[in-house]
C-alpha positions in Angstrom: -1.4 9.9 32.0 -2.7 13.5 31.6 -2.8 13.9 27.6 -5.4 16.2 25.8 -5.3 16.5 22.1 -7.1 19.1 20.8 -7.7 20.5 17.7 -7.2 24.4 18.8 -6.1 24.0 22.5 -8.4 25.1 25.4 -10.7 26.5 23.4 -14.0 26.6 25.4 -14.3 26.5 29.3 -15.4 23.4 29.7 -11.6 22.4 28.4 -10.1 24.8 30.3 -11.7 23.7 33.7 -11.0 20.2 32.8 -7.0 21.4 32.0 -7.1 23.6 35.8 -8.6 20.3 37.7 -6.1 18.5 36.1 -3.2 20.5 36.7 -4.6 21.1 40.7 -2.6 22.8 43.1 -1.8 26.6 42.7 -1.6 27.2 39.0 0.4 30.7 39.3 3.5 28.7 40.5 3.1 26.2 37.4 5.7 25.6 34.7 5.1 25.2 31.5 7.2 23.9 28.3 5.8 25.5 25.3 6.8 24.3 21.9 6.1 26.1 18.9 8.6 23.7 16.7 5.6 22.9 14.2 5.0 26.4 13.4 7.4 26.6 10.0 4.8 28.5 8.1 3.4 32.2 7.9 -0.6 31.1 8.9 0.4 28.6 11.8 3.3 31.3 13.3 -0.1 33.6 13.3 -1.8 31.5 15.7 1.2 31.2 18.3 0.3 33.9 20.4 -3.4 32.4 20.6 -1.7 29.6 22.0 0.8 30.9 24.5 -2.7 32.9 25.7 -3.8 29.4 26.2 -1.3 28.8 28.9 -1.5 32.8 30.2 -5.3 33.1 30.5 -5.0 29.6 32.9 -3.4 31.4 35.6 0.3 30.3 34.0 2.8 33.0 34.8 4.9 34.0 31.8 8.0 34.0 33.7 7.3 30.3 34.1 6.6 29.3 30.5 10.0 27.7 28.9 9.7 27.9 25.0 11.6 25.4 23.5 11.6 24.4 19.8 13.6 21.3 19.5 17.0 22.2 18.2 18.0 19.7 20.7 16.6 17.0 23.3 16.2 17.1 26.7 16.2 14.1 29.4 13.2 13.3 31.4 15.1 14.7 34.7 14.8 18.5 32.8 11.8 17.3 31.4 10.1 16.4 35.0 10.3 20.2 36.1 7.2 21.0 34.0 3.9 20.9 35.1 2.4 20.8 31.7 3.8 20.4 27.6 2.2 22.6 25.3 2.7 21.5 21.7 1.1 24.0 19.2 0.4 23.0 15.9 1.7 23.8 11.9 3.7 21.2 10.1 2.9 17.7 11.3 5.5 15.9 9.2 8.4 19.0 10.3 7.4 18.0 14.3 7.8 14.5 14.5 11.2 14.8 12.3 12.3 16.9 15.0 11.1 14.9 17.9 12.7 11.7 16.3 16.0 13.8 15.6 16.6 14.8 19.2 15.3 12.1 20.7 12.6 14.2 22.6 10.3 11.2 21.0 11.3 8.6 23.9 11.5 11.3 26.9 8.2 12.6 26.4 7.1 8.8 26.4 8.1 8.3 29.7 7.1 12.1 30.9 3.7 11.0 29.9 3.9 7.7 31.1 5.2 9.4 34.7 2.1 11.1 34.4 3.1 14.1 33.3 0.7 16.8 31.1 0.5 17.4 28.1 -1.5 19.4 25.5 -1.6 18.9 21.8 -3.2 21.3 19.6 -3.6 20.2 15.5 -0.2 19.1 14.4 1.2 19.2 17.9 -2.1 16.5 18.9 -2.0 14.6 16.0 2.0 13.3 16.4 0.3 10.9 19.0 -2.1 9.2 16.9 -1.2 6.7 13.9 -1.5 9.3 10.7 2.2 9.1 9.8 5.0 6.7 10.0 7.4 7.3 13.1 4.4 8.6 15.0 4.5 8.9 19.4 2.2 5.9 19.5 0.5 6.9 22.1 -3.3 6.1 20.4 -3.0 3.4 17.8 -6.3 5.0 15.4 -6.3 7.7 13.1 -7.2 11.3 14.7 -8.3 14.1 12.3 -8.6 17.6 13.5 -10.6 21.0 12.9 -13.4 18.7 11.5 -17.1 20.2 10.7 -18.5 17.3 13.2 -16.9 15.3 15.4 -17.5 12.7 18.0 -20.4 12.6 20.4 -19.1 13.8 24.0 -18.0 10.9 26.5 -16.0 8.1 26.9 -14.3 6.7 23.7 -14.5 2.8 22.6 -10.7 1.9 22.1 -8.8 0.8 20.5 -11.1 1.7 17.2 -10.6 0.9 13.4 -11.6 4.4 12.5 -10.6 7.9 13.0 -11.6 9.9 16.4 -12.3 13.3 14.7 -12.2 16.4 16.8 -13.6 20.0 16.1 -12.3 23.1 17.2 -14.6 23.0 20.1 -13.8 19.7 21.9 -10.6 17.9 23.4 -9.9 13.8 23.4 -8.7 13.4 27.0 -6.6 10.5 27.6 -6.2 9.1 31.1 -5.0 5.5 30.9 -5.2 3.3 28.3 -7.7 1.4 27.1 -10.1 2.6 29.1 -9.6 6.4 29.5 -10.5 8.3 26.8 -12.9 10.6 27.0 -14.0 13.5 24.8 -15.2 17.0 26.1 -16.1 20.1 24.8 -18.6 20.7 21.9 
């Protein structure tokens, strides 16, 4: 399990780094699956490009980054040919309903559970977490992002009764469960 939920992706270099050693091997032949999907309004369609920069300024190759916004599903076989999921954020409620619809929900279950990567930034990191009702249950807590203050850097207690908050500046990285999360960043 290689899951980072961010607030506004790899924001710092500390994430970044953590991301790269993550993803190991030679990054300019890595394949992405971007997913913009959440991004129904004017101010989150802004930050798009911020996020495919994400992916560009890791080494990624644009050739090599597959955007794909959830019109329909794809099985974990397609899936399995990406080295890492970028979901960006915008309209939490508008994702999930589109995950659910195409049944994207279940393959990227068992992508992640295969080990495969993926990043979630706002909407596209809180769809893992319990906030609404046909959520990816991946973290069974609250998760609220772009907060003033969030939570003290290491390893997360879990499972928790309260929210983990995240700022713009830090990432909750999940490794395993229950013992693998783990916030970085500032």
């Amino acid at each position: 399990m290689r899951v980072f939920l961010t607030s506004a992706g790899l924001e710092t270099e500390e994430i970044k780094e953590c991301f790269l050693k993550m993803l190991g091997g030679n990054v300019s032949k890595a394949k992405a699956l971007f997913i913009p999907t959440a991004a129904i309004d004017a101010e989150a369609i802004e930050v798009l490009p911020k996020c495919m920069h994400d992916l560009l300024k890791c080494g990624i190759q644009g050739r090599n980054i597959k955007v794909f916004d959830l019109h329909t599903g794809m099985d974990l076989e397609e899936l399995r040919q990406y080295d890492v999921v970028y979901i960006c954020g915008g309209n939490t409620s508008y994702l999930l309903e589109r995950i659910n619809a195409t049944g994207f929900h279940t393959t990227l279950m068992d992508y992640i559970r295969a080990n495969g990567m993926v990043i979630g930034v706002s909407a596209g990191s809180l769809i893992f977490a319990n906030n609404l009702a046909g959520n990816m249950g991946l973290i069974d807590t609250r998760l609220d992002v772009h907060c003033p203050e969030g939570e003290t850097k290491g390893k997360v207690a879990y499972p928790r009764k309260d929210s983990i908050r995240l700022t713009n500046t830090c990432a909750l990285v999940i490794r395993g469960l229950p013992d693998g999360l783990e916030i970085i960043g500032g």
